[in-house]
PyMOL Python script that loads the backbone (N, CA, C, O; Angstrom):
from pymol import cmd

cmd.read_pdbstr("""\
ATOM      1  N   UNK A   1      22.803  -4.124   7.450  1.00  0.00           N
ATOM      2  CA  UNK A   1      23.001  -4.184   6.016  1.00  0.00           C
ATOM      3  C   UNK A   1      23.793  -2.949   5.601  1.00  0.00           C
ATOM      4  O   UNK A   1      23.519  -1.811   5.983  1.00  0.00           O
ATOM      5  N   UNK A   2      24.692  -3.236   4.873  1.00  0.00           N
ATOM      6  CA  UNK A   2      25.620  -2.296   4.211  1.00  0.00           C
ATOM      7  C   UNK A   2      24.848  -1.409   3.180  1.00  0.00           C
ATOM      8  O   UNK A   2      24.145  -1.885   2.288  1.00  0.00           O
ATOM      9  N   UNK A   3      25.027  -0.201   3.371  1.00  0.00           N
ATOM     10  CA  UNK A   3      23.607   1.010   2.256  1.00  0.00           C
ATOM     11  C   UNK A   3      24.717   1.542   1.147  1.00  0.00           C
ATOM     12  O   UNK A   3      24.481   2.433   0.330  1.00  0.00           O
ATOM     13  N   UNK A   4      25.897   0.872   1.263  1.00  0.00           N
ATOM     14  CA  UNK A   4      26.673   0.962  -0.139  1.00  0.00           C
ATOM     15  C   UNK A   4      26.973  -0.836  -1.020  1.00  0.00           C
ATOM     16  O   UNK A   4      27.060  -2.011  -0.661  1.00  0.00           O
ATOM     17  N   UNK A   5      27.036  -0.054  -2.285  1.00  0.00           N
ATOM     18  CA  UNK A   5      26.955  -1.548  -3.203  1.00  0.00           C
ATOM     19  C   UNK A   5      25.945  -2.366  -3.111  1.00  0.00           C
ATOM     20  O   UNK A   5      25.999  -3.596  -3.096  1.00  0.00           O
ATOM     21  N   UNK A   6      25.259  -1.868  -3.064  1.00  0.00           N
ATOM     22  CA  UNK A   6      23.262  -2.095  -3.426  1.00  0.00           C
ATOM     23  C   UNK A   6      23.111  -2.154  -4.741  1.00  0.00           C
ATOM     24  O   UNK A   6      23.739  -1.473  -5.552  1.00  0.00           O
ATOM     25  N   UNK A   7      22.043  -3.194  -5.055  1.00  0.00           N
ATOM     26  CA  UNK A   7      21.804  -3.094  -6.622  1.00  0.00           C
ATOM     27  C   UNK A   7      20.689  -3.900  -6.544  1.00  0.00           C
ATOM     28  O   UNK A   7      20.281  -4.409  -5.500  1.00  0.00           O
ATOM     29  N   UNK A   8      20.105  -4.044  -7.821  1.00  0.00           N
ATOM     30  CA  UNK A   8      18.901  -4.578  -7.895  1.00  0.00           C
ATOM     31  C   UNK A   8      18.397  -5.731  -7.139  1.00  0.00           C
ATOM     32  O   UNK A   8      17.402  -5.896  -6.433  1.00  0.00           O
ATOM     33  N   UNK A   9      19.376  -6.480  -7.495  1.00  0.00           N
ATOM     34  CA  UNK A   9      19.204  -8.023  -7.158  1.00  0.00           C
ATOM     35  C   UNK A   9      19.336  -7.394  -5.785  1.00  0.00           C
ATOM     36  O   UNK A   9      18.930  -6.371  -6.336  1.00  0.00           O
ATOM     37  N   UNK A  10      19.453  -7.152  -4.960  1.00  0.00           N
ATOM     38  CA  UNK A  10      19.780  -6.996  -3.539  1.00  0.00           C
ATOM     39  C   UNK A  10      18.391  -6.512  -3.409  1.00  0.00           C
ATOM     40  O   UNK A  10      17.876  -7.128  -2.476  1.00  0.00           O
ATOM     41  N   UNK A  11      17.754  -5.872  -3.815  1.00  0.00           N
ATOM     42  CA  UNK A  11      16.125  -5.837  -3.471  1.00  0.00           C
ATOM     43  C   UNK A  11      15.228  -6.614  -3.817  1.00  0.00           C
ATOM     44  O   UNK A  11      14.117  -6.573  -3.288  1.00  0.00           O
ATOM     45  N   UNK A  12      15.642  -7.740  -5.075  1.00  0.00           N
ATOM     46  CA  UNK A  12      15.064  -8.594  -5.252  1.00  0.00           C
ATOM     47  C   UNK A  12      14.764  -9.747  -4.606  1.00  0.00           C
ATOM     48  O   UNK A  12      13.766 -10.466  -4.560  1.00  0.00           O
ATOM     49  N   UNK A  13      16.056  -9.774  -4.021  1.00  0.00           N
ATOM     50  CA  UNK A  13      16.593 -10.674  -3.001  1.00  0.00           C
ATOM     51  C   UNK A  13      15.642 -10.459  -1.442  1.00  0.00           C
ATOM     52  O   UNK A  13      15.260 -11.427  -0.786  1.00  0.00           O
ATOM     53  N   UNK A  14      15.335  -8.792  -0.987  1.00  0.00           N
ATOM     54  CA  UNK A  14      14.800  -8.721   0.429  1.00  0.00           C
ATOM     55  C   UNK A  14      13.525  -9.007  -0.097  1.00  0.00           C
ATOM     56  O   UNK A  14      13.193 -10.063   0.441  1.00  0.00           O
ATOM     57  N   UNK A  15      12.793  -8.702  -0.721  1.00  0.00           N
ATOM     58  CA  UNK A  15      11.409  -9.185  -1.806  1.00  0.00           C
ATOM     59  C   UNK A  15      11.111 -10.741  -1.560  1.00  0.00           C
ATOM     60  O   UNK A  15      10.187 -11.227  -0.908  1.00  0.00           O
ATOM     61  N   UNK A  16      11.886 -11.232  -2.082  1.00  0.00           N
ATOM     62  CA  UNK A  16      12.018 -12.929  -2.371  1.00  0.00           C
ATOM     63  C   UNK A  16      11.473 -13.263  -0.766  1.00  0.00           C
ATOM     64  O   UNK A  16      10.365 -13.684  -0.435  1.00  0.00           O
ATOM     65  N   UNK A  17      12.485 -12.972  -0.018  1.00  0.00           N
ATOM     66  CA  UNK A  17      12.410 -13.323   1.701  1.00  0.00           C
ATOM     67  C   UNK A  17      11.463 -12.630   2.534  1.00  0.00           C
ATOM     68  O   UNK A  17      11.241 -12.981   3.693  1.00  0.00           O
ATOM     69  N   UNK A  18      10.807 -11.497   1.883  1.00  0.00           N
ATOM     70  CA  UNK A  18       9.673 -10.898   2.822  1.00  0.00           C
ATOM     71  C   UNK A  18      10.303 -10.401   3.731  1.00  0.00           C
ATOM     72  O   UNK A  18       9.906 -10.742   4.845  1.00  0.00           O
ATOM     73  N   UNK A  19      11.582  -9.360   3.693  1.00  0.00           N
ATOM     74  CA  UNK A  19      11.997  -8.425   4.406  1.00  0.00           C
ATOM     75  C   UNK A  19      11.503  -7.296   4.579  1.00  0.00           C
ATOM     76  O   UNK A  19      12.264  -6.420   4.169  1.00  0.00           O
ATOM     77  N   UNK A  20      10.627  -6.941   4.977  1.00  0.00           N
ATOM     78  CA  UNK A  20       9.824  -5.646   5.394  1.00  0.00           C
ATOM     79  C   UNK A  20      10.990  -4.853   5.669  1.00  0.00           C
ATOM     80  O   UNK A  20      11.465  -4.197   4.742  1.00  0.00           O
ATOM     81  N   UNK A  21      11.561  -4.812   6.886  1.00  0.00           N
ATOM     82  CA  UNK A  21      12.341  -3.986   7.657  1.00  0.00           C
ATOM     83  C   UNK A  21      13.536  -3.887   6.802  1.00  0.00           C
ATOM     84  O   UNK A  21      14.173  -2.877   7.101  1.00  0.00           O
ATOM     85  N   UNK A  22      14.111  -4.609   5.783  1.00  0.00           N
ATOM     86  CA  UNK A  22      15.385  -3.793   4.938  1.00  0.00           C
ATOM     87  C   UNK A  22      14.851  -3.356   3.697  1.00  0.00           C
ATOM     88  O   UNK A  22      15.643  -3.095   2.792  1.00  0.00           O
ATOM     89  N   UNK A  23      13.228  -3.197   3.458  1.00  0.00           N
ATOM     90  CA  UNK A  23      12.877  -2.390   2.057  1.00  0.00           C
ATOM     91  C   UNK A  23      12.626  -1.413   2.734  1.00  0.00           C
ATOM     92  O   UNK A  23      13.069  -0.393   2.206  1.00  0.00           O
ATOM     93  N   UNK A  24      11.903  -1.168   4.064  1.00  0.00           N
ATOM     94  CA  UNK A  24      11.854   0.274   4.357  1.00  0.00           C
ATOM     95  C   UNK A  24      13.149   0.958   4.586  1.00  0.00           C
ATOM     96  O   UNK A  24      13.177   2.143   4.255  1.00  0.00           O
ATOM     97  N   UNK A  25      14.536   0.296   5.233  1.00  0.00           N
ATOM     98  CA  UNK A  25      15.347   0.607   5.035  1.00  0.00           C
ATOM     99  C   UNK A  25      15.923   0.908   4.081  1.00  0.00           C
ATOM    100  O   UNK A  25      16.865   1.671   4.297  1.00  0.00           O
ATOM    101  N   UNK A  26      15.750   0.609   3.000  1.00  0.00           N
ATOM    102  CA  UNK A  26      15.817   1.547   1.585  1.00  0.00           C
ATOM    103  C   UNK A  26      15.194   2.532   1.120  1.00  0.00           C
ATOM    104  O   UNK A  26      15.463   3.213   0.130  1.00  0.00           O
ATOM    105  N   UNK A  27      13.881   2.656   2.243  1.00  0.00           N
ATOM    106  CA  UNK A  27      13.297   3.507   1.756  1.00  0.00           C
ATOM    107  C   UNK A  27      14.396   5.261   1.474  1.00  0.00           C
ATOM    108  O   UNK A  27      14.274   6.090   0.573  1.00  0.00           O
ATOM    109  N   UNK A  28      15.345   5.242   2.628  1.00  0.00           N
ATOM    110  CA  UNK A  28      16.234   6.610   2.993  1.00  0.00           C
ATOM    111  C   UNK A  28      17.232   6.753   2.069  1.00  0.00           C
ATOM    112  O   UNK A  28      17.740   7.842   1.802  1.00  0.00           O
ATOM    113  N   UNK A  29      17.686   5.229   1.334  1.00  0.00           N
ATOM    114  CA  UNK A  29      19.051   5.143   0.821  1.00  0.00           C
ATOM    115  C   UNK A  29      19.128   6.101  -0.131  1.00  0.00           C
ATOM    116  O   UNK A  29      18.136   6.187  -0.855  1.00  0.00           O
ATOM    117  N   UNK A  30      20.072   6.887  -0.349  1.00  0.00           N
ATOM    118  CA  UNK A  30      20.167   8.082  -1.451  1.00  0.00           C
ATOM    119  C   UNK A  30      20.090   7.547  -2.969  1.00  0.00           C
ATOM    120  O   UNK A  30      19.732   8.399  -3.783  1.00  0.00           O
ATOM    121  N   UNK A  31      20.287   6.652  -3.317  1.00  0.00           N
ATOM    122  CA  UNK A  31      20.097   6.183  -4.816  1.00  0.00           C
ATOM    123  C   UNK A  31      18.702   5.716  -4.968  1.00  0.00           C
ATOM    124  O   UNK A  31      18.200   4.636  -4.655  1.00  0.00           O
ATOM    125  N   UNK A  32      17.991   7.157  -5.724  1.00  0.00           N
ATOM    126  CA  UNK A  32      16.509   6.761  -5.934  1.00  0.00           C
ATOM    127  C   UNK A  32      16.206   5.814  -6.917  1.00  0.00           C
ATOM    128  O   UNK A  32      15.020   6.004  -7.189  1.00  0.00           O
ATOM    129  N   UNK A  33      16.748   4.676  -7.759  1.00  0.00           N
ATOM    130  CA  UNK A  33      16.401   4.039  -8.245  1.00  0.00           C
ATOM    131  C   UNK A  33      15.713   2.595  -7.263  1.00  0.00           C
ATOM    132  O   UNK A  33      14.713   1.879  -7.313  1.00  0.00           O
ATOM    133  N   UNK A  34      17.077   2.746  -6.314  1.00  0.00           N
ATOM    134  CA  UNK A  34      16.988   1.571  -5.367  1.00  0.00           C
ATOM    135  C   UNK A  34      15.724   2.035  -4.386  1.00  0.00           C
ATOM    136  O   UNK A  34      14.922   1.109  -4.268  1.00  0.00           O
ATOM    137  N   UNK A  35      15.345   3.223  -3.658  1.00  0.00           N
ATOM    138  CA  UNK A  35      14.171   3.567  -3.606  1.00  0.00           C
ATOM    139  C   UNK A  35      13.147   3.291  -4.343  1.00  0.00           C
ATOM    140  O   UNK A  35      12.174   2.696  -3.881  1.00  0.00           O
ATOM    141  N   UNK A  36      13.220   3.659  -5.510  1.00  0.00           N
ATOM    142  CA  UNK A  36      12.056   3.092  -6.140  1.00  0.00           C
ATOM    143  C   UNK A  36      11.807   1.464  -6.207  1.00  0.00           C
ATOM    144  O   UNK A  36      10.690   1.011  -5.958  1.00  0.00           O
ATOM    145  N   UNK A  37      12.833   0.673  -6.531  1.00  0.00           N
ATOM    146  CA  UNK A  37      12.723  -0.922  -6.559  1.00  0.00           C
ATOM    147  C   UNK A  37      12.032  -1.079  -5.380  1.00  0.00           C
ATOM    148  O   UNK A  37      11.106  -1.889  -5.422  1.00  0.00           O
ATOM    149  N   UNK A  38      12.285  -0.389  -4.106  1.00  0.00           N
ATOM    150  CA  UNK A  38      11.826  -1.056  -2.561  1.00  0.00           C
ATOM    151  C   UNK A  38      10.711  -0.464  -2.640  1.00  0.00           C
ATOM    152  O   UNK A  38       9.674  -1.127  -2.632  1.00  0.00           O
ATOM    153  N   UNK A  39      10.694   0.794  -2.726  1.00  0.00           N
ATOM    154  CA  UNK A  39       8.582   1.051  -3.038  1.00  0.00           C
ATOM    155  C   UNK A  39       7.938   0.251  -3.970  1.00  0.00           C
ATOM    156  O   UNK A  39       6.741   0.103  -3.724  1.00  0.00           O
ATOM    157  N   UNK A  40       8.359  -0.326  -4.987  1.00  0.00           N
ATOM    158  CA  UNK A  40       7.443  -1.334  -5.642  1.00  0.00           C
ATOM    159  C   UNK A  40       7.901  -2.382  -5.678  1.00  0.00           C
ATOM    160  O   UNK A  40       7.698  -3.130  -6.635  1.00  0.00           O
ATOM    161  N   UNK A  41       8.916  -2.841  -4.264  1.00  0.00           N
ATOM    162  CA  UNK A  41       8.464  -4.378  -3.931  1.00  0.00           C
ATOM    163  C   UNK A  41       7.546  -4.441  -2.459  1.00  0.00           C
ATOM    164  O   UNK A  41       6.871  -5.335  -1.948  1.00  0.00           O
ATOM    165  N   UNK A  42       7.861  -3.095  -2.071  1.00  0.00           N
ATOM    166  CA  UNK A  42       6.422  -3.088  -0.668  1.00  0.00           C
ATOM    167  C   UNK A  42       5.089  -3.353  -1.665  1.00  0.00           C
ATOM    168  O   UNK A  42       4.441  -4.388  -1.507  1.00  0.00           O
ATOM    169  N   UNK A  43       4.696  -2.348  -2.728  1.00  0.00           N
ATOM    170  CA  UNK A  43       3.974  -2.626  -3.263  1.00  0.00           C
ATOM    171  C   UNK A  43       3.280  -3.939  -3.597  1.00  0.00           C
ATOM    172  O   UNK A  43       2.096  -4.233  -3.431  1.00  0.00           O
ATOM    173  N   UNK A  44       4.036  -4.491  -3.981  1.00  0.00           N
ATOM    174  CA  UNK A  44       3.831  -6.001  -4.305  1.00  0.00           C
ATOM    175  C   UNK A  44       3.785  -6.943  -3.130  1.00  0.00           C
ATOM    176  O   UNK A  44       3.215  -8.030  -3.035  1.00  0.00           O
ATOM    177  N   UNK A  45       4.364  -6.416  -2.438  1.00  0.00           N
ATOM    178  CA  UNK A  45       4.383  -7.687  -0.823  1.00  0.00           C
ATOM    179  C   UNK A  45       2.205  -7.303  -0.339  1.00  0.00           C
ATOM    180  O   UNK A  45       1.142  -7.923  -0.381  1.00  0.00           O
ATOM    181  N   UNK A  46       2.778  -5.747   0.106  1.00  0.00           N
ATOM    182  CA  UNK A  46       1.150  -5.766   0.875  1.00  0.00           C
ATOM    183  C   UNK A  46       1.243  -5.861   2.165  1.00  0.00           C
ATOM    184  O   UNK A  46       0.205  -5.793   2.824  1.00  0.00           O
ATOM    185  N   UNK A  47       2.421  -6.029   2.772  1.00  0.00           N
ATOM    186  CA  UNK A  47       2.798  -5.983   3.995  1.00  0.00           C
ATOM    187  C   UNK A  47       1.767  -4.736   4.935  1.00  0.00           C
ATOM    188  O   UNK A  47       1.516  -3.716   4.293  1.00  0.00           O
ATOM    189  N   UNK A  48       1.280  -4.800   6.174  1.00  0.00           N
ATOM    190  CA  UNK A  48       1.056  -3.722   6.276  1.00  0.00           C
ATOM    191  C   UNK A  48       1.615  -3.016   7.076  1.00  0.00           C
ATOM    192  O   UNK A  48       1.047  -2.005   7.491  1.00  0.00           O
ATOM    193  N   UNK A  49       2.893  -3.369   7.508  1.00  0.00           N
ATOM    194  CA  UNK A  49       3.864  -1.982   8.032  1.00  0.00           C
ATOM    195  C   UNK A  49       4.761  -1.383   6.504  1.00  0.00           C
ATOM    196  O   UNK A  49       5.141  -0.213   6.545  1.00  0.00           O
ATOM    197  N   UNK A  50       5.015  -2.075   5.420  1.00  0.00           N
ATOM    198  CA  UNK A  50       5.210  -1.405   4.494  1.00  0.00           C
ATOM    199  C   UNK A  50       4.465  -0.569   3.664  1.00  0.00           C
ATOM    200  O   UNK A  50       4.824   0.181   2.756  1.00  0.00           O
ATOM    201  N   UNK A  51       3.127  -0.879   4.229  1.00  0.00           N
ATOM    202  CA  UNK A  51       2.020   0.467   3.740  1.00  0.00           C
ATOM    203  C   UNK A  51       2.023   1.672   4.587  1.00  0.00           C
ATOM    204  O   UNK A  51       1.779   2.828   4.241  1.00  0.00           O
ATOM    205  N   UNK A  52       2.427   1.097   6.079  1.00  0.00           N
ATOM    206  CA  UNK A  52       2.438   2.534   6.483  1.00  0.00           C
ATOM    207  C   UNK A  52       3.531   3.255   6.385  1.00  0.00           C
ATOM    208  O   UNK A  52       3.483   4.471   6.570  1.00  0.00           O
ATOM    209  N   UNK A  53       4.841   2.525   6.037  1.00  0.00           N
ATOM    210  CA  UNK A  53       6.064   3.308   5.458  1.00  0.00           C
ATOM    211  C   UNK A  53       6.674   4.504   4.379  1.00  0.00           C
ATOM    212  O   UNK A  53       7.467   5.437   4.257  1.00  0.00           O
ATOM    213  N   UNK A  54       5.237   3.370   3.457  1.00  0.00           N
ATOM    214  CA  UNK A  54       4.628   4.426   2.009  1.00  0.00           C
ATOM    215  C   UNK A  54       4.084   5.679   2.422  1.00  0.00           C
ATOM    216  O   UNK A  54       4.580   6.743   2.052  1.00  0.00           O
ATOM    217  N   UNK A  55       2.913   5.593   3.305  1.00  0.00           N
ATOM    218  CA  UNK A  55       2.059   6.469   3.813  1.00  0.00           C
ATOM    219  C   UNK A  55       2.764   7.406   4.495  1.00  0.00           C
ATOM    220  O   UNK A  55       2.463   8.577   4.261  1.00  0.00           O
ATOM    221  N   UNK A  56       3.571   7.202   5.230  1.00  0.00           N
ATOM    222  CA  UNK A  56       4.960   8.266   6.043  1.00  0.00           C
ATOM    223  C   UNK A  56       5.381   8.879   4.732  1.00  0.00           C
ATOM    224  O   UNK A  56       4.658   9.816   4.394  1.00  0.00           O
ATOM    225  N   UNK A  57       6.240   8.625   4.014  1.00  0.00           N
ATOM    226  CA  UNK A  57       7.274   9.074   2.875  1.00  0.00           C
ATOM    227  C   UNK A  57       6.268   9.994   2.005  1.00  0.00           C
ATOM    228  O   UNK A  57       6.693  11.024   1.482  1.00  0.00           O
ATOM    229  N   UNK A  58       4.884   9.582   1.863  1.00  0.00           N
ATOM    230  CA  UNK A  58       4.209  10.542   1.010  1.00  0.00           C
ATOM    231  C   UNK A  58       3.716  11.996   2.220  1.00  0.00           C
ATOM    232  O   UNK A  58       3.998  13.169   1.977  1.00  0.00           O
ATOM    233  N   UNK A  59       3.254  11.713   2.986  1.00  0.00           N
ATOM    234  CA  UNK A  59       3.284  12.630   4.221  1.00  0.00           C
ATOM    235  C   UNK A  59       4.606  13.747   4.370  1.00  0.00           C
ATOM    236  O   UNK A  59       4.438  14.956   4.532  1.00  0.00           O
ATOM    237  N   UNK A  60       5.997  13.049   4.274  1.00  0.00           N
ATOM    238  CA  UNK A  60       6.784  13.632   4.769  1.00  0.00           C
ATOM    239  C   UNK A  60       7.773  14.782   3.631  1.00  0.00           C
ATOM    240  O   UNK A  60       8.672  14.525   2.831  1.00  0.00           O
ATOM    241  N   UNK A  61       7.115  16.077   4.016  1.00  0.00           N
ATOM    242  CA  UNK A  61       7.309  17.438   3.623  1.00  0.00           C
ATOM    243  C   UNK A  61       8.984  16.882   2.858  1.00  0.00           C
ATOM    244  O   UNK A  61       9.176  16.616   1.672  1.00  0.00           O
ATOM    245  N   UNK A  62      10.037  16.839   4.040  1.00  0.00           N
ATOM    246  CA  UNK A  62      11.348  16.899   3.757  1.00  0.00           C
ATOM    247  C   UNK A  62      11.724  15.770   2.349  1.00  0.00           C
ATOM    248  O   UNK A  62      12.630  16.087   1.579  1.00  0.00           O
ATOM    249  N   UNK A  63      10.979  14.543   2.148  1.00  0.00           N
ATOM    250  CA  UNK A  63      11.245  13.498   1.320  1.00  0.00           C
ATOM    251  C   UNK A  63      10.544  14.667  -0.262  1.00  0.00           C
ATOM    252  O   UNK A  63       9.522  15.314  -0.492  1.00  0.00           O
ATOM    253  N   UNK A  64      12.059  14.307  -1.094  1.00  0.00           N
ATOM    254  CA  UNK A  64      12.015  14.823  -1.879  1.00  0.00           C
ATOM    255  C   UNK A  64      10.573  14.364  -3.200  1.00  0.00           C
ATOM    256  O   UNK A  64      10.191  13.195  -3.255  1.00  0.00           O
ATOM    257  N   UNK A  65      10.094  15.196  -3.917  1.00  0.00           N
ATOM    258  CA  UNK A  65       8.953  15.340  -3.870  1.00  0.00           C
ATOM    259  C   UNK A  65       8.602  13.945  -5.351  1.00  0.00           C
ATOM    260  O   UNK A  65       7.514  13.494  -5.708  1.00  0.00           O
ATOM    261  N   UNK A  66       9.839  13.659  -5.816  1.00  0.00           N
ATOM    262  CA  UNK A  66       9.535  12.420  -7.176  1.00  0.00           C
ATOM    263  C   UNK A  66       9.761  11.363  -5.935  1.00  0.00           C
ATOM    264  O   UNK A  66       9.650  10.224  -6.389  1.00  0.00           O
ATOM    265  N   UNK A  67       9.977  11.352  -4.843  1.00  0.00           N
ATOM    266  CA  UNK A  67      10.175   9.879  -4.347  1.00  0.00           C
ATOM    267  C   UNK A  67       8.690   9.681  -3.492  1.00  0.00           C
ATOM    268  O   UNK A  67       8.163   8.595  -3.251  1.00  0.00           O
ATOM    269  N   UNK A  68       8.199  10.952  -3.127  1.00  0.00           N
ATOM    270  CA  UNK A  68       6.727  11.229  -2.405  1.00  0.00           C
ATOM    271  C   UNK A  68       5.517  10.725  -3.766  1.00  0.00           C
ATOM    272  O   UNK A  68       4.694   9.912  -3.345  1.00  0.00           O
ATOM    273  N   UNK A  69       5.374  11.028  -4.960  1.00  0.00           N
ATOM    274  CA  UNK A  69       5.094  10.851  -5.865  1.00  0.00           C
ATOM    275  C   UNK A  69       4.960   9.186  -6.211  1.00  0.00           C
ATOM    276  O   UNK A  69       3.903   8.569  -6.341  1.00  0.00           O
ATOM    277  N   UNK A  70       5.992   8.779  -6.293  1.00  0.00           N
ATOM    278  CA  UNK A  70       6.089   7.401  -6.551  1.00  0.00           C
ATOM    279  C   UNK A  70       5.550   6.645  -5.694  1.00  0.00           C
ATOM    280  O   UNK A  70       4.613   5.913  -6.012  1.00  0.00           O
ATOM    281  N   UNK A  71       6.122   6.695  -4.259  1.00  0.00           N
ATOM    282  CA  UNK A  71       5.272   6.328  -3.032  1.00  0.00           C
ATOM    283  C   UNK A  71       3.637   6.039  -2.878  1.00  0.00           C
ATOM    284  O   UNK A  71       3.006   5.174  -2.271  1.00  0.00           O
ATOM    285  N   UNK A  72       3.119   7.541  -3.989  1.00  0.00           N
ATOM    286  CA  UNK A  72       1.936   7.598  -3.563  1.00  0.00           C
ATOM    287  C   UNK A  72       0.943   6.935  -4.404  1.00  0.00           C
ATOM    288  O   UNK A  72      -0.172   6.520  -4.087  1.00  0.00           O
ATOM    289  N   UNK A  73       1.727   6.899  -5.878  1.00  0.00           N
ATOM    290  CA  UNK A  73       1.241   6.160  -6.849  1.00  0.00           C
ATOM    291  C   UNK A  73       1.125   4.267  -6.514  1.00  0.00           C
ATOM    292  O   UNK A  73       0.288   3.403  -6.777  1.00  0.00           O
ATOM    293  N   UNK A  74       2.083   4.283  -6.010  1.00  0.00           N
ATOM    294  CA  UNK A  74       2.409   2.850  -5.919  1.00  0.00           C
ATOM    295  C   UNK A  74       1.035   2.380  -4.304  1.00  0.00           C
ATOM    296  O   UNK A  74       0.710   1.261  -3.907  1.00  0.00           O
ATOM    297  N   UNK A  75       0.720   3.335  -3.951  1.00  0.00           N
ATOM    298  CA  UNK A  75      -0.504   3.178  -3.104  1.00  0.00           C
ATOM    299  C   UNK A  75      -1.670   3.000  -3.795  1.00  0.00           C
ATOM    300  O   UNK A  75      -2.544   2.152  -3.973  1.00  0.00           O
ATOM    301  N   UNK A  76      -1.462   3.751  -4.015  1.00  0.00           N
ATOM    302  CA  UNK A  76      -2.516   4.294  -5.287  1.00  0.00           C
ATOM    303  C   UNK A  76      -2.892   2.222  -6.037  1.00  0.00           C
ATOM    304  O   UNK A  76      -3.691   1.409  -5.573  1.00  0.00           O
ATOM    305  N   UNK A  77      -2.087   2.077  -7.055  1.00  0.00           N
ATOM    306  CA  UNK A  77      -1.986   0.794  -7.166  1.00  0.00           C
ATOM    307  C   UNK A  77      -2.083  -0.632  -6.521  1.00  0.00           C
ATOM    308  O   UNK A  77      -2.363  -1.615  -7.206  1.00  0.00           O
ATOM    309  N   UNK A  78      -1.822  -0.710  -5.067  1.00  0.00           N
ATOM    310  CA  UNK A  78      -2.044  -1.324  -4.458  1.00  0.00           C
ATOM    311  C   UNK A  78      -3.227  -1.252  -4.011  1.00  0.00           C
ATOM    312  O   UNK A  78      -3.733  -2.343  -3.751  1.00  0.00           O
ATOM    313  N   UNK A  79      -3.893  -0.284  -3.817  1.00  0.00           N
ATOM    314  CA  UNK A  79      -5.403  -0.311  -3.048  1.00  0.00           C
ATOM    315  C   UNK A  79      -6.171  -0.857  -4.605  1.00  0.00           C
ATOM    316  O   UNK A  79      -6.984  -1.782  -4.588  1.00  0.00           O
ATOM    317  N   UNK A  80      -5.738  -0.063  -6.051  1.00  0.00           N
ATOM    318  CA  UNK A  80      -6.896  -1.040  -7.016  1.00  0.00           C
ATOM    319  C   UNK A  80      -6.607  -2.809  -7.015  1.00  0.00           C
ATOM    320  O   UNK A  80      -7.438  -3.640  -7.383  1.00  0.00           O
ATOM    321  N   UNK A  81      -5.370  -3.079  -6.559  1.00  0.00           N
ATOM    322  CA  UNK A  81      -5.057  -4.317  -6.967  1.00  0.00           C
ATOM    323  C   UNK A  81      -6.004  -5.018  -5.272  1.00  0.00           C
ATOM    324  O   UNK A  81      -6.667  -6.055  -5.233  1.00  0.00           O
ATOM    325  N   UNK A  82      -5.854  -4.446  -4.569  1.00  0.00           N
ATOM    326  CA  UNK A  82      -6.867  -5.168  -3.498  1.00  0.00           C
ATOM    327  C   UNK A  82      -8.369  -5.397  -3.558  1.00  0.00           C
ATOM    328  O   UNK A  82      -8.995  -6.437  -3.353  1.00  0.00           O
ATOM    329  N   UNK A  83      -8.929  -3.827  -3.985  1.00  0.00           N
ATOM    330  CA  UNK A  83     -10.105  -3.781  -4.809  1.00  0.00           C
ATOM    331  C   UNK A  83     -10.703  -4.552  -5.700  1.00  0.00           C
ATOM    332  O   UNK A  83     -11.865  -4.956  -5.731  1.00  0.00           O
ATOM    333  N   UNK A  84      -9.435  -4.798  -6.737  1.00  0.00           N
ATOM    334  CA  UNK A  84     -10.026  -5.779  -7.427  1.00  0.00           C
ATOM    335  C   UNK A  84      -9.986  -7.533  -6.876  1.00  0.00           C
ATOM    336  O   UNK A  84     -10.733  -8.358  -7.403  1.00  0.00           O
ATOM    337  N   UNK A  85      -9.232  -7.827  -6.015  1.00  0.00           N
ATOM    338  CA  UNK A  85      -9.290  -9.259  -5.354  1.00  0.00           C
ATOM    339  C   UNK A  85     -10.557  -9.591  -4.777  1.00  0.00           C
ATOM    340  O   UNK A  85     -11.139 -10.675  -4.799  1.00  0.00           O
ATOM    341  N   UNK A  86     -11.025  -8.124  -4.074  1.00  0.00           N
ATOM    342  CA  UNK A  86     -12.349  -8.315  -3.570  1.00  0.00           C
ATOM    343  C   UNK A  86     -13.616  -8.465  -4.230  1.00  0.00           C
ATOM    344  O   UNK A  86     -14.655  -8.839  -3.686  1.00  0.00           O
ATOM    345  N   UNK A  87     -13.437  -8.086  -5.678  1.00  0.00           N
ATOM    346  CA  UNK A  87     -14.704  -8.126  -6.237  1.00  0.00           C
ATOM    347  C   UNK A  87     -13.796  -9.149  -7.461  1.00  0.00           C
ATOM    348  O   UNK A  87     -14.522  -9.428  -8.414  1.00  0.00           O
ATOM    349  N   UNK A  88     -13.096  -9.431  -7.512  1.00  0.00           N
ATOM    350  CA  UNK A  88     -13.333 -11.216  -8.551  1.00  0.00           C
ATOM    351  C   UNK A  88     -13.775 -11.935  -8.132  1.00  0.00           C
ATOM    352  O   UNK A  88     -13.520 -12.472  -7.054  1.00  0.00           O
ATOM    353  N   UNK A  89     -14.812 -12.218  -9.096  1.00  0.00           N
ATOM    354  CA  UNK A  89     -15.560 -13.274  -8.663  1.00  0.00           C
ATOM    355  C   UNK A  89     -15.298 -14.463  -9.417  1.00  0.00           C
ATOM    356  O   UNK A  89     -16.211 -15.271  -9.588  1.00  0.00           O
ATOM    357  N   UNK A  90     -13.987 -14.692  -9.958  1.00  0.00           N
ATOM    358  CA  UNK A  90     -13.891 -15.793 -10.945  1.00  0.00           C
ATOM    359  C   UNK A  90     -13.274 -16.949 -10.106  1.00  0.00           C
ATOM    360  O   UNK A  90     -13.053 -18.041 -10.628  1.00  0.00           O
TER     361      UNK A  90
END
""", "prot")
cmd.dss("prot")
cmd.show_as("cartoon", "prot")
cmd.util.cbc("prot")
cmd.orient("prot")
């Protein structure tokens, strides 16, 4: 995949198809917006090599510290949204 001329729809798009391996590949791409779209479509998938991708990026010293942040929040979110699947009882 080409890591220039990326845009939304292009993450919407690896989302749609359950591409694990080209949202973590966004995880590096220098345009943190598009970072952020791919951390909160791992988010939303639940994948669990895209949890441990999250879990790396918040770990990793060198990853600048609003993209470690977001990462960690968006964990953060995913574990209440599992939490709560487990205890609806509706």
């Amino acid at each position: 995949m080409a890591r220039f001329g990326l845009g939304k729809r292009d993450v919407q798009k690896l989302e749609r198809e359950r591409d694990i391996e080209g949202l973590i590949g966004l995880l590096s791409h220098e345009d943190e917006k598009l970072v952020f779209q791919a951390i909160e479509a791992l988010t939303r998938i639940g994948d669990p090599e895209g949890v441990e991708a999250l879990m790396a990026l918040v770990a990793d010293p060198s990853c600048p510290e609003l993209i470690r942040t977001k990462a960690w929040l968006a964990l953060d979110v995913g574990m209440e949204r599992e939490a709560k699947k487990r205890t609806d009882w509706r």
